[in-house]
C-alpha positions in Angstrom: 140.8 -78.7 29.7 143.5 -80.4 28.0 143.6 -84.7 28.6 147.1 -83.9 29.8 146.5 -81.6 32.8 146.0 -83.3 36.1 143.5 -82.7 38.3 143.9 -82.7 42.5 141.9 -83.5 44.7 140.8 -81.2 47.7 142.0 -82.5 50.6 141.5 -81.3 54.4 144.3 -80.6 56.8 144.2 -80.5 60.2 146.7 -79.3 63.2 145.8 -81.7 66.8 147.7 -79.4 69.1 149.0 -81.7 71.8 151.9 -81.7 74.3 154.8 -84.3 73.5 154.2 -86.6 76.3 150.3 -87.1 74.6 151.5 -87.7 70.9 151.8 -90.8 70.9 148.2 -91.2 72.4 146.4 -89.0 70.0 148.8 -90.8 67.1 147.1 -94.0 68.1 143.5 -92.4 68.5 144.0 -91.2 64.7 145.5 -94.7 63.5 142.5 -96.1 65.2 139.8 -94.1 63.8 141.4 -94.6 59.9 141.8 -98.2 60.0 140.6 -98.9 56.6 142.9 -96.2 55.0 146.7 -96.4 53.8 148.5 -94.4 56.9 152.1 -92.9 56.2 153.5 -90.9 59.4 156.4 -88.8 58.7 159.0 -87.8 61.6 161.6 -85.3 61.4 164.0 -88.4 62.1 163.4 -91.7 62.3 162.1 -92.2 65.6 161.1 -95.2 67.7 157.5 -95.3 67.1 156.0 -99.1 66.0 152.6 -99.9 65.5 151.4 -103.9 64.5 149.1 -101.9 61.6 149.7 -103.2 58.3 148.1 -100.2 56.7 150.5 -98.0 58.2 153.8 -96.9 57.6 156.3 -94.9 59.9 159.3 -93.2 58.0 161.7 -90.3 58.4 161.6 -87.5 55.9 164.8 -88.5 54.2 162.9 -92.2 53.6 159.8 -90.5 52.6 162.4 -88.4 49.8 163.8 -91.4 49.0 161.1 -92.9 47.8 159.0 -91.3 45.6 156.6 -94.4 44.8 155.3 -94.3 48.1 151.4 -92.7 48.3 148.7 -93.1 50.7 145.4 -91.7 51.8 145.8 -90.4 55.2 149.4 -88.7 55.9 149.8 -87.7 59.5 153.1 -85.1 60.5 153.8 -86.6 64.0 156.5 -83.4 64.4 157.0 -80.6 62.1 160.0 -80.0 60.4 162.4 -77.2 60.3 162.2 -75.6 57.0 158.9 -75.4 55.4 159.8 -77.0 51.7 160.1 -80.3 53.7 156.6 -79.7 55.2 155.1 -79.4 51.6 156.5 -82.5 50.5 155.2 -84.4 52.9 151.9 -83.0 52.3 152.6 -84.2 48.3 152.5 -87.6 49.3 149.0 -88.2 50.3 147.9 -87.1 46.9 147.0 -91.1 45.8 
């Protein structure tokens, strides 16, 4: 393997099927149980969702676009979007 190549990590993704009136429960049952980890959610548009975590980050997926830099450990998809392409780059964000 050349020095050049990158290597990624396996990483394991999970669907929590939920109605919308308990998302923003299980949201904070998952924020809670990854305290120690650096938390991006990602809505389809910014949306009104706070949280007093410092690890965590709430963004839209046109913020999350707009700023490449941004990495984490723990990415959680509090909606899904439309088209699939802006699913995957979510996804390419919790690559740290």
């Amino acid at each position: 393997m050349s020095t050049t190549s990158s290597t990624l990590k396996r990483h394991n993704h999970r669907v929590h099927l939920c109605k919308n009136e308990k998302k923003e429960a299980l949201l904070a049952q998952l924020l809670t149980q990854n305290t120690g980890k650096k938390i991006i959610v990602v809505t389809a548009q910014k949306s009104e969702l706070t949280t007093s975590q410092e690890n965590v980050s709430i963004v839209s997926d046109k913020e999350l676009y707009q700023n490449p830099e941004l990495r984490c450990e723990l990415l959680i998809s509090y909606d899904l979007p439309e088209k699939a392409i802006v699913y995957m780059s979510r996804i390419t964000k919790s690559y740290t």
